[in-house]
C-alpha positions as CSV (number, residue, x, y, z in Angstrom):
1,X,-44.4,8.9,13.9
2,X,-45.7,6.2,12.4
3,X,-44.2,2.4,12.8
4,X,-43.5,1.8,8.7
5,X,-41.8,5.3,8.8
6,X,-39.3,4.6,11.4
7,X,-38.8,1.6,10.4
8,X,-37.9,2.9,7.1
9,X,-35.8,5.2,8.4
10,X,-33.8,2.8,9.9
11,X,-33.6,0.9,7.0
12,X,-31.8,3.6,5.6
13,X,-29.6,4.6,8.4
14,X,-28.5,0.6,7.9
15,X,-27.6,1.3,4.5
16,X,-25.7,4.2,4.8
17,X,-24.0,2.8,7.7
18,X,-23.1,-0.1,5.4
19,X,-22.4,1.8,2.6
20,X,-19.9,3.8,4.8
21,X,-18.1,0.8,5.6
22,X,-17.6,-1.0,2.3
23,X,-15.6,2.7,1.2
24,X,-13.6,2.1,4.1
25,X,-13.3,-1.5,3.3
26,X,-12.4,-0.2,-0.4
27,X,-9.5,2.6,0.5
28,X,-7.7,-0.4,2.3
29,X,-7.9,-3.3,-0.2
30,X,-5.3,-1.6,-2.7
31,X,-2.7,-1.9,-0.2
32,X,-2.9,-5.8,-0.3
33,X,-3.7,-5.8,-4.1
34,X,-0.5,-3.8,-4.6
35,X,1.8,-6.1,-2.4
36,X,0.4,-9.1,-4.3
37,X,1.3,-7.7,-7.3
38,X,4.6,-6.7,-6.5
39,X,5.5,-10.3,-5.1
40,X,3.7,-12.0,-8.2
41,X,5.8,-10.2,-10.5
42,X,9.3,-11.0,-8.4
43,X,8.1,-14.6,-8.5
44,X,8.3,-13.9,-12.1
45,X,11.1,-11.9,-12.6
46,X,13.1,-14.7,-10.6
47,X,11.4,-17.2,-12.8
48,X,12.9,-15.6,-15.9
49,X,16.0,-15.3,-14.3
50,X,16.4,-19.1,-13.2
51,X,14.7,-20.7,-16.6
52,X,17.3,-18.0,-18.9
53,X,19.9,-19.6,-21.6
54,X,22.9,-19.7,-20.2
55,X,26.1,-18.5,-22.4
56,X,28.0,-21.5,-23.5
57,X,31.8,-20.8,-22.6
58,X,34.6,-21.1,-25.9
59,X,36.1,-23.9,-25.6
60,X,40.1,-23.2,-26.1
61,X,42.3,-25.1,-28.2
């Protein structure tokens, strides 16, 4: 076989290679995205919460 040949087909067993492990890379990222989302919006929430008009008691007379 000629060199350029296998070396191209190397090449392209690097890609794939590569390519395989950015999918795998991929499948795992939502996991974090997800719990970064969740905690984002419970900094929020509790934001809201804290920051909300209180209800100004009647006074009695």
């Amino acid at each position: 076989m000629d060199f350029e040949a296998q070396l191209a087909q190397q090449h392209r067993a690097d890609l794939h290679a590569r390519a395989a492990a950015d999918r795998l890379a991929a499948a795992v990222k939502p996991a974090t995205e997800l719990r970064t989302r969740v905690g984002w919006t419970l900094v929020g929430l509790g934001l809201r919460l804290v920051t909300a008009p209180r209800p100004v008691a009647a006074l009695a007379r």
